[in-house]
C-alpha positions in Angstrom: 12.1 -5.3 -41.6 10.1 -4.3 -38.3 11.5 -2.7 -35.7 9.1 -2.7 -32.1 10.5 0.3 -30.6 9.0 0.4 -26.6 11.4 2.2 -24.1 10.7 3.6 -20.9 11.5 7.0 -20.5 15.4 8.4 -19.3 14.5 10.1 -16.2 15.7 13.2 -16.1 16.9 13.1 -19.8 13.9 11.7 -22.3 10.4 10.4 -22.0 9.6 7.7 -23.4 8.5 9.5 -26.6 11.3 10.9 -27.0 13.8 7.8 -26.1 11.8 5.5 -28.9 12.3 8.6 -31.5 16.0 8.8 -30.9 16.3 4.9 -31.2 14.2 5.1 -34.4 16.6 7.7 -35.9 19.7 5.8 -35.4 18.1 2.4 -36.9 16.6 4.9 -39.9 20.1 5.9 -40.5 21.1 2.2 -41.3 17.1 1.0 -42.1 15.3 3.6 -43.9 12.8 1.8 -45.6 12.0 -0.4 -42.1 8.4 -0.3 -40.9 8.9 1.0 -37.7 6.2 0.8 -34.7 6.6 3.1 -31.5 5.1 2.4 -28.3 6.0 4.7 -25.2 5.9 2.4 -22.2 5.8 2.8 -18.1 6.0 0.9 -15.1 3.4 2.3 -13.1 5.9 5.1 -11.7 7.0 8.4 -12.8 6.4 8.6 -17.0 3.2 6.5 -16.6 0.4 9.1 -18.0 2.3 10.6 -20.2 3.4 6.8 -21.8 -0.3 5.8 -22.1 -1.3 9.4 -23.7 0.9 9.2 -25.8 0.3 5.7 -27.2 -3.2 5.7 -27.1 -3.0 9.4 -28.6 -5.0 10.9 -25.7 -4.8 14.1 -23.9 -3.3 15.6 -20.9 -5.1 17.8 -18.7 -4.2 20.0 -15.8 -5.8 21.0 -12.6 -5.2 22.5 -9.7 -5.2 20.0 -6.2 -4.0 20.1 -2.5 -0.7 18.8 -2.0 0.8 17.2 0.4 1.2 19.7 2.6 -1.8 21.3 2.3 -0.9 23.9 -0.4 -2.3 24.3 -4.2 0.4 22.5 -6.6 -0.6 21.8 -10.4 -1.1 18.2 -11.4 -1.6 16.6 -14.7 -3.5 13.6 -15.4 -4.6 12.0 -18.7 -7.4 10.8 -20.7 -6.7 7.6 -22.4 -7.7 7.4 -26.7 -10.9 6.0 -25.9 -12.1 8.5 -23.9 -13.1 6.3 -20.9 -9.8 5.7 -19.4 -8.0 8.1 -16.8 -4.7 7.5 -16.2 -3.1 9.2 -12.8 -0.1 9.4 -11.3 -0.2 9.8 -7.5 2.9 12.0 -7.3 1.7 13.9 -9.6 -0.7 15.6 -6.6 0.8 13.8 -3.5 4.6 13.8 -4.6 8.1 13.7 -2.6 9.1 16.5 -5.3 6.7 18.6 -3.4 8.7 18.9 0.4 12.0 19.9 0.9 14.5 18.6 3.5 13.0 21.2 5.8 8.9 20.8 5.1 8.8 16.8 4.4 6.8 15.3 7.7 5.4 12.4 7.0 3.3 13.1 10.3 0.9 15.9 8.6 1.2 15.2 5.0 -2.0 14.2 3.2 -3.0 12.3 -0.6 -5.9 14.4 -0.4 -4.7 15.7 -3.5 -5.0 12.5 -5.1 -8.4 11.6 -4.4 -9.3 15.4 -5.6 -7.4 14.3 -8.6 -9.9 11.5 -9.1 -12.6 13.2 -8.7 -11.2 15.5 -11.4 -10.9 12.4 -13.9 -14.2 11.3 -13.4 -15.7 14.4 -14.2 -14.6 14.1 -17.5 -16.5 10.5 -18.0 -14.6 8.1 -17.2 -15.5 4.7 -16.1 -12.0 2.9 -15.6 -8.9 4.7 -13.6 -5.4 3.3 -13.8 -3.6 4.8 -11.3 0.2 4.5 -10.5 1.5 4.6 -6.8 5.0 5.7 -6.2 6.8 8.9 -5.3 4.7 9.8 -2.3 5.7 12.6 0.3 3.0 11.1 2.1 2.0 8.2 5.2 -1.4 8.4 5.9 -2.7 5.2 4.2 -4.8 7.2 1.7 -7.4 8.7 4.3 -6.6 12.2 3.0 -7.6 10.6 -0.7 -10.5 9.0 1.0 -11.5 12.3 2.8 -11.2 14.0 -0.5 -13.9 11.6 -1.9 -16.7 11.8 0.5 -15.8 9.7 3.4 -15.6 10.6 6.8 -13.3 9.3 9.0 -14.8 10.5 12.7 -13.1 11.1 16.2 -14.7 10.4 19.6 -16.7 13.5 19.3 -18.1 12.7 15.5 -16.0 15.6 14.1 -13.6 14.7 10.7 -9.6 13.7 11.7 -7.6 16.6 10.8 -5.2 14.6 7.8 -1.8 13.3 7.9 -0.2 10.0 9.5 0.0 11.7 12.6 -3.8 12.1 13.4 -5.0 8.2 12.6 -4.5 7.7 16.4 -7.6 9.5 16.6 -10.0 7.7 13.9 -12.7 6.2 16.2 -15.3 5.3 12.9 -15.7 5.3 9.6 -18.7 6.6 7.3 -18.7 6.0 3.8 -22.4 7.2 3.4 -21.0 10.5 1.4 -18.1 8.8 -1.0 -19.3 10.3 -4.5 -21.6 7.8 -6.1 -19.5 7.5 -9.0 -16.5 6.0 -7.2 -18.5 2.8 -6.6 -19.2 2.4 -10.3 -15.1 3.1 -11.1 -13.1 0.5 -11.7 -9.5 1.3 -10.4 -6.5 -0.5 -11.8 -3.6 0.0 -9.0 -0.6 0.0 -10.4 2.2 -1.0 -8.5 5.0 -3.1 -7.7 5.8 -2.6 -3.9 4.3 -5.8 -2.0 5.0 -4.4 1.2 1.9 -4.5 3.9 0.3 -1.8 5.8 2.2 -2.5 9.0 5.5 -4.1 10.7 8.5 -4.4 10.1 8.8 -4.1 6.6 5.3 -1.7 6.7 5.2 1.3 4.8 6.1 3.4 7.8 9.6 1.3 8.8 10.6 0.8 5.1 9.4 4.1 3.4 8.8 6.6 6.4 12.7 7.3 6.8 13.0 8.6 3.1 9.9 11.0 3.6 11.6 12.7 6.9 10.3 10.2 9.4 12.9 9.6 12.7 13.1 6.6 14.5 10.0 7.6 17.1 8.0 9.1 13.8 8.4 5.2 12.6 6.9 4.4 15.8 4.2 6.8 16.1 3.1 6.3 12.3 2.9 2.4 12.4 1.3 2.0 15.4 -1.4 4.5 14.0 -1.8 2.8 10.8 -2.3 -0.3 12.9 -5.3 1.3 14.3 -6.4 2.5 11.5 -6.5 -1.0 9.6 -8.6 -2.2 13.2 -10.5 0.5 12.2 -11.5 -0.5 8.5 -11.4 -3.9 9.4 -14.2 -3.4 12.0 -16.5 -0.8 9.7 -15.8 -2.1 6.3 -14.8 -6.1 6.8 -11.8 -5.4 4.7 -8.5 -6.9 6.8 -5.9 -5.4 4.6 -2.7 -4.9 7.7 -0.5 -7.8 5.9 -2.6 -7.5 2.3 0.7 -7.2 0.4 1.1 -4.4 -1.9 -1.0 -2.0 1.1 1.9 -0.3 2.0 2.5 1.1 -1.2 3.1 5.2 -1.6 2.5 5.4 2.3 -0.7 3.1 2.3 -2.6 4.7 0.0 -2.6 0.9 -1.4 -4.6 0.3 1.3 -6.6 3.4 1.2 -7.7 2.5 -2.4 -8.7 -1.3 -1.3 -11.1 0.1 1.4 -12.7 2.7 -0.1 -13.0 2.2 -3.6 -13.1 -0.9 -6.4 -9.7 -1.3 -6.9 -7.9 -4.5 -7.9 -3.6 -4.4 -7.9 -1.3 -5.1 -10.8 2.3 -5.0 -11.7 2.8 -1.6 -13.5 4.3 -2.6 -16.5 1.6 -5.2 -17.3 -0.9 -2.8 -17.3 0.6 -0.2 -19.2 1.6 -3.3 -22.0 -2.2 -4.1 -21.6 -3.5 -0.4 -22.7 -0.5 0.4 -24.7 -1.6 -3.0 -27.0 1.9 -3.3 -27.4 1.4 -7.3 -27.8 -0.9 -6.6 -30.7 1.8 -3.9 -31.9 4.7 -6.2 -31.7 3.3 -9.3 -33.8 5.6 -9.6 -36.5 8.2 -7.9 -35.4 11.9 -8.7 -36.5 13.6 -6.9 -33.5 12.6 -5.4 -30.2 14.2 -2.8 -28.8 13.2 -1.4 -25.4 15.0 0.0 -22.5 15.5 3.2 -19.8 17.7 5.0 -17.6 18.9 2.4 -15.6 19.6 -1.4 -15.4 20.5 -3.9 -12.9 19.6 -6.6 -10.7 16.3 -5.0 -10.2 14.9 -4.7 -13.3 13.5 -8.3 -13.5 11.5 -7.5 -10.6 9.0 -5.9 -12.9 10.9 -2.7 -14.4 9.8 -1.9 -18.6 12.6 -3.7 -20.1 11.7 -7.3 -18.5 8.3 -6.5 -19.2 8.5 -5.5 -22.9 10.8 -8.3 -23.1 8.5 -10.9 -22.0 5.4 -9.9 -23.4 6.6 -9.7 -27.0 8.3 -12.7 -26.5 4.6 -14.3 -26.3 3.8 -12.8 -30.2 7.5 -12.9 -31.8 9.3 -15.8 -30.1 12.1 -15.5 -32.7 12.6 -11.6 -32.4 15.4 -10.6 -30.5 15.1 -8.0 -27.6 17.7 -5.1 -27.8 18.0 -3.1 -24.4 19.4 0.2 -24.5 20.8 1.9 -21.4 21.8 5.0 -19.4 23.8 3.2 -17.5 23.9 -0.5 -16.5 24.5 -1.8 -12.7 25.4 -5.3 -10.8 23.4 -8.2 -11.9 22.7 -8.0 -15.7 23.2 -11.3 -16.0 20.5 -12.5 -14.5 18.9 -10.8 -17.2 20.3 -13.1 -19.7 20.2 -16.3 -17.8 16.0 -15.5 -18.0 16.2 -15.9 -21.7 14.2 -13.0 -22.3 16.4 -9.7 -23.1 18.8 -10.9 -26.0 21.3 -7.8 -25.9 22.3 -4.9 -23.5 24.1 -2.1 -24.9 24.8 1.3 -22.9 23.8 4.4 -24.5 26.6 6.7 -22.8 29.6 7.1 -25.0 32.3 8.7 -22.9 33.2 9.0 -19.2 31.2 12.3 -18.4 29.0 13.8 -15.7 25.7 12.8 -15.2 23.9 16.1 -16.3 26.6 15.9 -19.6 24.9 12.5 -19.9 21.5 13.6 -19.6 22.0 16.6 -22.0 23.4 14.1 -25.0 21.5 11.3 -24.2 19.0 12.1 -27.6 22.1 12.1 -29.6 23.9 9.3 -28.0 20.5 7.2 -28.0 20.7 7.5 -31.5 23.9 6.7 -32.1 23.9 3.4 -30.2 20.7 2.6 -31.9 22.6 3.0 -35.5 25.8 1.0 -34.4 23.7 -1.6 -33.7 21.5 -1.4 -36.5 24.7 -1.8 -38.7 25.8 -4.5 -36.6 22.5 -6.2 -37.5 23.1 -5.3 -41.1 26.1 -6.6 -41.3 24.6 -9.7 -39.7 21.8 -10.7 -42.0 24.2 -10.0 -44.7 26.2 -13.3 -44.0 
């Protein structure tokens, strides 16, 4: 019997590691001889780098960046197993964990942490960055990143903007003469599923500005600068990228990445079942189980489960795929009408309190895991 074991991480409870060890326990309990085959999965968003790392057995490594407001934070990043690959995660260095309801101002903070964060990856040899947008403090449409790698972005009076959202009003030219000649031979993997553009109405100033601190002006102020800013690149660079969907992403540092470096964009989750090999991984498998913290109505719009659940699908047609839960919302079954996820089972046993949940959720992870496995035993005895 095999058992593909590929979960997202519980946030706030396990990580992804941890989540596929406690569903392996509970199926061990009722399959101890099973071949079982772990792979730590992602979307793009918070659990990324540690979810590659850990299935590609690579290492972490920590440095010391600007973040978002300017200060020294500590961000990790990762090398992938084959030593070529970095993996980063944006809010890792550029973060909404990093303001507080009094310091977040979407008007002065900057992802020139992030592109020191690159920087920091490619000195370790790397020719290929996957980099996960998503949990940004920040609105500045990745100039601070592009700063931060050797671009200057020029006033009226040739002098370097001061960063943040706040100050692209006063971007007059672009010179990319001084970008560190290793970022043109990178080869940046965006990973992302936000397909909002640069500007507008559903911009990333209108739709994400309000959650970062921005007031109804702020909105105001920081689209109309963006919108110079994108005249800007689109007059020095040639790269029209306003309504490029997907620009808006973690404050436009989408767009950031698409005009000053060689980035393409991708779904999260496909990249992370790309570098994880978890196709490869799951040939043969008898059962698939996957899942995370939360599921609803969303989760088909490129969350793990619907993306472990189609991709194996493609190398073990007849393996059913087992979702496990934290909690499970309003629209599941849409989930089941896509003929993709077999089964959804909830992992929390007892009405409780959600840091009671998150405490127990190793045990209770396991214990789902075994009452179905017994269920599936009891199954295949027939």
């Amino acid at each position: 019997m095999k058992f593909v074991i590929a979960p997202d991480s519980f946030k706030g409870g396990l990580t992804a590691k941890q989540a596929a060890e406690a569903m392996k326990t509970g199926l061990a309990r009722v399959y101890p001889d099973a071949d079982f085959t772990l792979v730590p999965m992602a979307d793009g968003g918070e659990g990324t780098v540690q979810s590659l790392v850990d299935a590609t057995r690579g290492k972490l490594i920590t440095e010391r960046v600007t973040g978002p407001l300017g200060n020294q934070v500590e961000a990790k990043y990762g090398i992938l197993g084959d030593g070529k690959t970095g993996v980063i995660e944006m809010s890792q260095a550029s973060g909404i964990q990093f303001v507080n309801e009094q310091t977040r101002n979407p008007l002065i903070t900057t992802t020139y942490g992030t592109g020191e964060l690159i920087l920091k990856a490619l000195d370790q040899g790397i020719s290929k960055l996957i980099l996960g947008i998503g949990g940004s403090a920040t609105n500045d449409g990745g100039a601070g990143m592009a700063q931060a790698i050797g671009a200057r972005l020029l006033d009226s009076a040739g002098n370097q903007i001061k960063v943040g959202g706040g100050q692209l009003d006063q971007l007059e030219r672009i010179d990319t003469s001084e970008i560190d000649p290793r970022i043109k031979e990178l080869e940046i993997l965006i990973a992302s599923d936000v397909t909002n553009p640069l500007v507008g109405k559903d911009g990333a100033s209108a739709v994400f500005g309000p959650q970062k601190g921005a007031t109804p002006e702020m909105v105001e102020t920081l689209d109309s600068n963006l919108q110079h800013y994108a005249a800007v690149i689109k007059a020095d660079l040639g790269k029209d990228l306003a309504n490029y969907a997907g620009a808006g992403a973690a404050g436009g540092l989408g767009a950031g990445l698409l005009a000053f470096t060689n980035s393409t964009m991708e779904k999260g989750v496909d990249i992370v079942v790309e570098y994880s090999g978890l196709k490869q991984k799951a040939a043969g498998a008898d059962f698939v189980f996957t899942g995370e913290g939360e599921l609803d109505f969303q989760t088909k719009f490129g969350k793990t489960p619907y993306g472990v659940a189609l991709a194996t699908k493609q190398v073990a047609p007849k393996a059913p795929v087992i979702v496990i839960a934290g909690s499970v919302g309003d629209g599941i079954s849409e989930l089941y009408s896509e003929k993709s996820i077999d089964a959804i089972f909830t992992s929390v046993a007892d009405v409780t309190t959600l840091p009671e949940a998150l405490n127990t959720a190793t045990h209770d992870v396991a214990q789902v895991a075994e009452n179905i496995g017994r269920l599936i035993e009891k199954t295949l005895a027939k």
